[in-house]
C-alpha positions as CSV (number, residue, x, y, z in Angstrom):
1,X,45.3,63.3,-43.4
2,X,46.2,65.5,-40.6
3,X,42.6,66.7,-40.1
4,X,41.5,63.2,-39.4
5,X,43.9,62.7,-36.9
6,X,43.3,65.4,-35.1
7,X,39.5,64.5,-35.4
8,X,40.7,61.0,-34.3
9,X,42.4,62.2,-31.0
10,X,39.3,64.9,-30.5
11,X,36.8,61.7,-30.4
12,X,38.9,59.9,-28.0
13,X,39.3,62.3,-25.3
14,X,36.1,63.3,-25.8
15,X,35.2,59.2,-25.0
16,X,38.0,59.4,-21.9
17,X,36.4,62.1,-20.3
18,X,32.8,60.9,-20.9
19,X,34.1,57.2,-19.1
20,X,36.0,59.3,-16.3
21,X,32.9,61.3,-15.3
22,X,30.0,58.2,-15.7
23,X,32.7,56.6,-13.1
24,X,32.9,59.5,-11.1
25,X,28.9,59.1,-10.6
26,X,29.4,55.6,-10.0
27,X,31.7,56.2,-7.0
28,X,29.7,59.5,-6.1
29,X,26.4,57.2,-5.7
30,X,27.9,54.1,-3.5
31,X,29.7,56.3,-1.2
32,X,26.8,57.3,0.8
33,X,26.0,53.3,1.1
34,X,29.2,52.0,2.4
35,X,29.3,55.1,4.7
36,X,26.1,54.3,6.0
37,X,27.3,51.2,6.3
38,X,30.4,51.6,8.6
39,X,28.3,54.1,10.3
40,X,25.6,51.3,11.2
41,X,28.7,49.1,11.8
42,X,30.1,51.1,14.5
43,X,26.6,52.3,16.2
44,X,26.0,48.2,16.4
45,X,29.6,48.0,18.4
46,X,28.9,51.5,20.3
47,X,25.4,50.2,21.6
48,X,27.2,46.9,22.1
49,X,30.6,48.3,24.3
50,X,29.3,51.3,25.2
51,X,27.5,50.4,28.8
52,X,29.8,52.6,31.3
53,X,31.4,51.6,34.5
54,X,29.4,51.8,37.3
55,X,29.8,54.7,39.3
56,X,30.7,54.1,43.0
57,X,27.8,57.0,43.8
58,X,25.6,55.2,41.6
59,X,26.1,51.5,43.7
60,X,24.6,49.7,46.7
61,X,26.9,48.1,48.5
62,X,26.2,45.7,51.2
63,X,27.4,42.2,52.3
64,X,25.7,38.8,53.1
65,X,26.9,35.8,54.9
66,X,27.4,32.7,52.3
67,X,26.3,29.7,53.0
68,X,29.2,27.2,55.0
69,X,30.7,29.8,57.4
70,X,31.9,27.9,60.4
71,X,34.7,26.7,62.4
72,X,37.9,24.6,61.0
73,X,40.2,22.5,63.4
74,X,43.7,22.8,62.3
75,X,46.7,21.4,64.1
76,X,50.1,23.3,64.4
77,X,52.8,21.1,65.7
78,X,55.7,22.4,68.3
79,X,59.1,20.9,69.1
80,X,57.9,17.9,71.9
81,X,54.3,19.0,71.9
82,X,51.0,19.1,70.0
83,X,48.6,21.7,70.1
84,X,45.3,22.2,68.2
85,X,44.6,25.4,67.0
86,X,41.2,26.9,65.9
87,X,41.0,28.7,62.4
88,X,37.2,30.5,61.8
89,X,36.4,30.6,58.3
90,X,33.8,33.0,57.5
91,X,32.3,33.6,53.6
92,X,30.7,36.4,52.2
93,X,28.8,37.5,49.8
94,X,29.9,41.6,49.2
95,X,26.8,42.4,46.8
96,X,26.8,45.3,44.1
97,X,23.5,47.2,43.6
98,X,22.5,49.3,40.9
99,X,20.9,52.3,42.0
100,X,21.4,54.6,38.7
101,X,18.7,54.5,36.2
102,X,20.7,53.1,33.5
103,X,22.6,50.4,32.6
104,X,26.3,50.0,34.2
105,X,29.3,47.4,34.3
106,X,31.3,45.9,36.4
107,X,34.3,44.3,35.8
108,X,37.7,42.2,37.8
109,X,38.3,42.7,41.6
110,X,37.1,45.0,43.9
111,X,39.4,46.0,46.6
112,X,38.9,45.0,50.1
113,X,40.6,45.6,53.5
114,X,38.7,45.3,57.1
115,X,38.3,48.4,59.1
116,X,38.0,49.3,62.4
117,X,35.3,52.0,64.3
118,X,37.7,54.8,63.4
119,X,38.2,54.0,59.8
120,X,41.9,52.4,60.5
121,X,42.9,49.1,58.6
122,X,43.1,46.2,60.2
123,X,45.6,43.7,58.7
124,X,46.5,42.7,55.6
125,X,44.5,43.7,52.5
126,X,42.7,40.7,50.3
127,X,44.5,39.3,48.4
128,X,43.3,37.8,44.8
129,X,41.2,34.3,44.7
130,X,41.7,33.6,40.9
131,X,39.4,30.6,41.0
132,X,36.8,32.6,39.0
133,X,37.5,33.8,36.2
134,X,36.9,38.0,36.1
135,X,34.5,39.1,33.2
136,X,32.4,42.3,32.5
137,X,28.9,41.9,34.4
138,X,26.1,44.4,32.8
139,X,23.7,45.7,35.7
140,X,20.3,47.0,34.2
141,X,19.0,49.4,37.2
142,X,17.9,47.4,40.1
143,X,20.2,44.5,39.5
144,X,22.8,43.2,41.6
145,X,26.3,41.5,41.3
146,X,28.6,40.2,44.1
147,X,31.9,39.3,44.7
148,X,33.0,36.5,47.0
149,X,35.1,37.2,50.1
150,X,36.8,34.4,52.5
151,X,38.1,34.8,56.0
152,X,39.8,32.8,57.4
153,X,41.4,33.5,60.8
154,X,43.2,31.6,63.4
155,X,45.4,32.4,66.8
156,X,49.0,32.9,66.9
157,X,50.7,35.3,64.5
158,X,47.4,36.8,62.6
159,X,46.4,38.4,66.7
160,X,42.5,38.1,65.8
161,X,40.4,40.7,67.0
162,X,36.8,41.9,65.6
163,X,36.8,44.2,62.8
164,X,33.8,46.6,62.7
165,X,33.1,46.3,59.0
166,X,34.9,46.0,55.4
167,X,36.3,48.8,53.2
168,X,35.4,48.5,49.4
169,X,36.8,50.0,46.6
170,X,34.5,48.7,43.6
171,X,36.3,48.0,40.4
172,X,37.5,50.5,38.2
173,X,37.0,53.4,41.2
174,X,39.5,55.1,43.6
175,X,37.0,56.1,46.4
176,X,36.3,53.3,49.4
177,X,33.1,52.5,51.0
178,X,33.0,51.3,54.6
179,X,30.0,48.9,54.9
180,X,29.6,47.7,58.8
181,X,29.3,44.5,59.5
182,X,31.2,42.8,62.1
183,X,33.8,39.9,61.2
184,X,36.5,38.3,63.0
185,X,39.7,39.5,61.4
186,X,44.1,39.6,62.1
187,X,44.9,42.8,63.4
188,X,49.0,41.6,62.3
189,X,50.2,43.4,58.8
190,X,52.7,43.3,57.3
191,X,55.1,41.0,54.8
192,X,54.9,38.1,57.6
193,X,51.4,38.5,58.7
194,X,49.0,35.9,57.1
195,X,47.0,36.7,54.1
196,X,43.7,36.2,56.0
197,X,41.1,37.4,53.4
198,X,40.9,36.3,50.0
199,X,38.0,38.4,47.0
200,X,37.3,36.6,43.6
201,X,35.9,38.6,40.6
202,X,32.7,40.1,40.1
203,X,29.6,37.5,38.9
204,X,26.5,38.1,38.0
205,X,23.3,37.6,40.4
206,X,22.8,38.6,44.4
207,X,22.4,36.8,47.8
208,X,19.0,35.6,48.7
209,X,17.2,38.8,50.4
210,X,17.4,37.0,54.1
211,X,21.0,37.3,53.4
212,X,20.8,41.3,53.7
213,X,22.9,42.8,56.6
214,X,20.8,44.7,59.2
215,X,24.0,47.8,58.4
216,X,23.8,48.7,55.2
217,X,26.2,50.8,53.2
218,X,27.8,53.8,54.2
219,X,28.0,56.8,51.5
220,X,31.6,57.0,49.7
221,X,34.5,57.8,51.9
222,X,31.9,58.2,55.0
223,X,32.4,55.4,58.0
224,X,29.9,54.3,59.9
């Protein structure tokens, strides 16, 4: 009686351990597939995400006039007298050029400030137009973005003068670029100086080639 038993039990581990290791294959054998799987999974999201930020050494940057630059009447009324006042609004197109030779991004608001011959700021720095929505632009070499800029200037407190050229920081860098090209600006700064230039977010596409200042770019941190 006690031999079968122990035959009994012999039989049934023997059964357990033959179960446990046709498992172990089991597992052994889809491993590899699932890994291969997440691998695939996360090259897919790596090729997808994994477009850098454009370098600043790697960009073009150069500005166009926009289309509707001109001159606005606005009135500004005084105790027992009535004055007109003349505010110039000027838009631009500040244009992004890939010059690398691979694909970069470009994302959110660049930063911009006017500048005078010997690199000085003049006036307030833009502030943020949030009409348009910011987003992540891809630039394949040789493609542009740009980002609109708006100045508007007028006489009185701004004290508008002739700024030689803009200073750009391009999003997601810390090193400005002066590009020359000449625009009325407010030479006031300050808390209680006006907010006279206004950037919105990068978007995709450039100004028509006719639109190309004559001054292009200076290199990073050089003014021209």
């Amino acid at each position: 009686m006690r031999a079968s038993v122990r035959l009994g039990l012999r039989v049934a581990a023997i059964a357990a351990f033959a179960a446990t290791a046709a498992l172990a294959v089991t597992l052994t054998r889809s491993a590899p597939m699932n890994a291969a799987l997440t691998s695939a999974k996360h090259a897919v999201k790596a090729h997808v995400d994994g477009t850098p930020q454009c370098a600043g050494s790697g960009l073009r940057i150069w500005v166009g006039t926009a289309a509707g630059t001109g001159t606005a009447r606005a009135v500004t009324v005084a105790v027992g007298s009535r004055r007109s006042a003349a505010r110039v609004v000027t838009r631009y197109r500040l244009e992004f050029t890939n010059l690398s030779g691979a694909p970069c991004s470009l994302s959110g608001y660049p930063g911009v400030a006017a500048y005078r011959g010997d690199g000085a700021q003049v006036g307030n720095a833009a502030g943020r137009d949030t009409s348009v929505a910011a987003r992540r632009v891809v630039l394949a070499p040789g493609a542009s973005a740009h980002a609109a800029v708006v100045a508007s200037v007028s006489r009185g407190p701004c004290r508008p003068v002739v700024a030689t050229g803009l200073r750009v920081v391009p999003p997601g860098q810390s090193v400005a670029r002066y590009v020359r090209h000449a625009l009325p600006a407010c030479s006031a700064a300050g808390s209680r100086a006006p907010l006279y230039l206004r950037v919105r977010a990068v978007e995709p596409g450039a100004g028509a080639p006719s639109q190309l200042s004559s001054q292009h770019a200076a290199g990073a941190g050089d003014v021209s």
